[in-house]
C-alpha positions in Angstrom: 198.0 155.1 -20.8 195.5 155.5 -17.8 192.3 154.2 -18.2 189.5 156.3 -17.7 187.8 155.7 -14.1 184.2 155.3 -13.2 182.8 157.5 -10.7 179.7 157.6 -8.7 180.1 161.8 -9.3 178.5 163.6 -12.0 182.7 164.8 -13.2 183.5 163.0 -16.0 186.9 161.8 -15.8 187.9 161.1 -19.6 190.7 163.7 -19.3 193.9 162.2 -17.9 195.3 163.3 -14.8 198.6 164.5 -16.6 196.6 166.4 -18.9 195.3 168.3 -15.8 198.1 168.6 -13.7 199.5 170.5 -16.4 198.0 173.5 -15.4 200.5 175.0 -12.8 198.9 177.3 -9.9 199.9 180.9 -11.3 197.6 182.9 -13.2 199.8 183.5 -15.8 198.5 181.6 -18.7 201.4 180.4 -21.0 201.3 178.7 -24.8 201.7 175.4 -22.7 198.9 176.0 -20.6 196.8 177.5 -23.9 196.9 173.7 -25.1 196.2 172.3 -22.2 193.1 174.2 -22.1 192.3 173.9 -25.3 192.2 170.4 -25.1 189.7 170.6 -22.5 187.6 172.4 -24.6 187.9 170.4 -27.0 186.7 167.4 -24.3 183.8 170.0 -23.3 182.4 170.5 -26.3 182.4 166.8 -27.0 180.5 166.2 -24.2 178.2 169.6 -24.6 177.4 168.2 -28.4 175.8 164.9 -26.8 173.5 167.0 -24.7 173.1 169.8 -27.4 172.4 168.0 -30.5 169.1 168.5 -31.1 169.6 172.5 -31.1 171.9 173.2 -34.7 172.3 176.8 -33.1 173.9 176.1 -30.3 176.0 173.0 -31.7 177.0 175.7 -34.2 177.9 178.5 -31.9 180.5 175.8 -29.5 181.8 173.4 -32.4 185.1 175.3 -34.4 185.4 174.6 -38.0 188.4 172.9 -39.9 190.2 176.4 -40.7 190.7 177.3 -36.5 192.2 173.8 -36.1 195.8 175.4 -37.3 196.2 177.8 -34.5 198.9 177.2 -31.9 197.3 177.1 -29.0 195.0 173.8 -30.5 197.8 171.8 -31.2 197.6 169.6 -28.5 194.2 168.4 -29.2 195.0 167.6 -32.7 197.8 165.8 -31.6 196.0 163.2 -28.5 192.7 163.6 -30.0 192.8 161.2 -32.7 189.3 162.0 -34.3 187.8 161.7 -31.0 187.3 165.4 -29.4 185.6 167.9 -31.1 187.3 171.3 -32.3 186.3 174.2 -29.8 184.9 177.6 -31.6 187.3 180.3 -31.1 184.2 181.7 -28.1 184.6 178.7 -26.1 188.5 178.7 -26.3 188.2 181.9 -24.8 185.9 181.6 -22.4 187.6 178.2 -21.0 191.0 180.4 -21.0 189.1 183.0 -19.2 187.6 180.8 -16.6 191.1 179.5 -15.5 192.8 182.7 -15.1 189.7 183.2 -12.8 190.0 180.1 -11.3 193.8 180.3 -10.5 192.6 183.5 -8.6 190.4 182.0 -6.6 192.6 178.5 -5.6 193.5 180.0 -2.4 189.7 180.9 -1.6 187.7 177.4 -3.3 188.8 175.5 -0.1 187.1 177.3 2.4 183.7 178.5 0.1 181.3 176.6 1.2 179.7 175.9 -2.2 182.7 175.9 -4.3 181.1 175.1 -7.4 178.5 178.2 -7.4 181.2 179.9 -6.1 183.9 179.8 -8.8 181.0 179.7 -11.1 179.3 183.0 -10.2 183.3 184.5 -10.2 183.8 183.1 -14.0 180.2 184.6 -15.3 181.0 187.7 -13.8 184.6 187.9 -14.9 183.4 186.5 -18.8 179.5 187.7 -19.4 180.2 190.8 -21.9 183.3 188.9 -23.7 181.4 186.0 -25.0 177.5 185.5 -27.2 176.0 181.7 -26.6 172.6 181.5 -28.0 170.2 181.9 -24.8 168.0 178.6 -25.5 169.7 176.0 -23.9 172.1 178.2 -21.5 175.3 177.4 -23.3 177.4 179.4 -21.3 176.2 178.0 -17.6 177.0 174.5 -19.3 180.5 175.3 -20.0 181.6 176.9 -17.2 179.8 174.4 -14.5 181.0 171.8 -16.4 184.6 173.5 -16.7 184.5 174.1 -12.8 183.4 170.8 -12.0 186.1 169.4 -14.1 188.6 171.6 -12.1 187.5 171.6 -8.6 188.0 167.7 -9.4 191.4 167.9 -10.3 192.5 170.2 -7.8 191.1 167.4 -5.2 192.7 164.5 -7.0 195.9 166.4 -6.3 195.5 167.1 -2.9 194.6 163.7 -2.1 198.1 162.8 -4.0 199.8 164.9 -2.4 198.7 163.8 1.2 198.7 160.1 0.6 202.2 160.6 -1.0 203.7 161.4 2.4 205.6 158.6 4.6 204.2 157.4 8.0 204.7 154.7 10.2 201.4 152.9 10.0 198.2 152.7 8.2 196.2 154.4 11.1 199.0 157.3 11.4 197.8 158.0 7.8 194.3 158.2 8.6 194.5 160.1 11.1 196.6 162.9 8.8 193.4 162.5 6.4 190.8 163.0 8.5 192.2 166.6 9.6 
């Protein structure tokens, strides 16, 4: 298995890469893909309940209980999780599923925006603000979703830097000079 890499960003990069590759560019969100985000939930709220943990109401309102840890779409983070990630509450499942249907939308834009973060995030709020309740006190919902978009907008530049170094070229500064452009 990969291990984890340190980086000098504030992404956290404890999710592997296949684990975020998974997600395919359409926006048609399939049992496959439910897991896969799902599992990132789970791996958001983990990381939200470290910064969260002195507020019970807001732990309470992202953390699932035992019962929601049957359904389908969480089966892959019972199965990789080991213990480890926390179970998402049903809100955040849905708001993480609802932030990449927005954000399969908007691949084709986040390139050129020139604050791509703020960008998708702005596009997620709008898309999601009636459909989920966070308690107000700690800004739940702006956690998850910058976090979520961070976590993406990282991924989606991970592959394109796989994608360009994977080509063939004669010599080290022919490469470079495909980077740089």
């Amino acid at each position: 298995m990969r291990q984890p890499q340190q980086n000098s960003h504030d992404v956290d990069e404890d999710i592997d890469e296949i684990t975020l590759n998974t997600l395919v560019s359409t926006s048609d969100i399939d049992i496959v893909d439910q897991n896969v985000v799902s599992y990132i939930a789970g791996w958001l709220v983990f990381k939200l309940k470290a910064v969260l943990k002195s507020c019970a109401s807001c732990c309470s309102s992202i953390v699932g209980d035992q019962c929601s840890a049957n359904s389908a779409d969480l089966q892959l983070l019972m199965t990789k999780s080991l213990g480890g990630l926390s179970i998402p509450s049903p809100a955040v499942v849905q708001l993480v599923i609802a932030a990449e249907r927005v954000f399969r939308q908007l691949q084709p834009t986040v390139l050129t925006a020139r604050n791509a973060e703020k960008f998708v995030a702005e596009h997620i709020r709008q898309d999601v603000c009636h459909q989920v309740n966070f308690p107000q006190c700690h800004d739940v919902l702006n956690l998850i979703i910058y976090r979520y978009v961070r976590l993406r907008l990282h991924a989606l530049a991970a592959s394109m830097n796989k994608n360009s170094s994977d080509r063939q070229f004669a010599c080290k500064s022919a490469a470079a000079r495909t980077v740089i452009k």
